[in-house]
Steps between C-alpha positions, in 0.01 A plus 500: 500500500794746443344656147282736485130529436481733235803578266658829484329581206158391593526697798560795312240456274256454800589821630500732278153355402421540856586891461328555214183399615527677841577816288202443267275402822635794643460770253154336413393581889642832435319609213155450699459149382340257816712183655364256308566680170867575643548145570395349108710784354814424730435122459445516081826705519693286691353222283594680203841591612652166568548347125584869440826490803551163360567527160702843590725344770574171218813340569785528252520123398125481379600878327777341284321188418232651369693704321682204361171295381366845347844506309471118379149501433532816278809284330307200395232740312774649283641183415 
């Protein structure tokens, strides 16, 4: 039991999801909206923000490999 739960990466992800939907929720609440319409705009945002974080914070392996298939496939057309 010495690893982690969550990866580095994951973590990161979760947070800044995390933020995003408290600052939605909270400039929702702020603009005169009620709590529950606070809560589905900081939830849809924090919803919305995690494939967002995720593909932004992409590790550099997956980066070059698809870089490398884009480059092959575009190869076999031509010839």
């Amino acid at each position: 039991m010495d690893r982690p739960l969550l990866s580095l990466r994951a973590t990161l992800v979760l947070l800044l999801a995390l933020l995003a939907g408290a600052a939605a929720g909270g400039l929702t609440a702020l603009a005169g909206e009620g709590a529950p319409r606070s809560l589905l705009a900081g939830l849809a945002a924090a919803g919305l923000a995690v494939p967002f974080f995720n593909r932004l914070i992409d590790t550099e392996d997956s980066g070059r490999r698809q870089r490398a298939d884009a480059g092959t496939r575009e190869g076999e057309r031509n010839g």
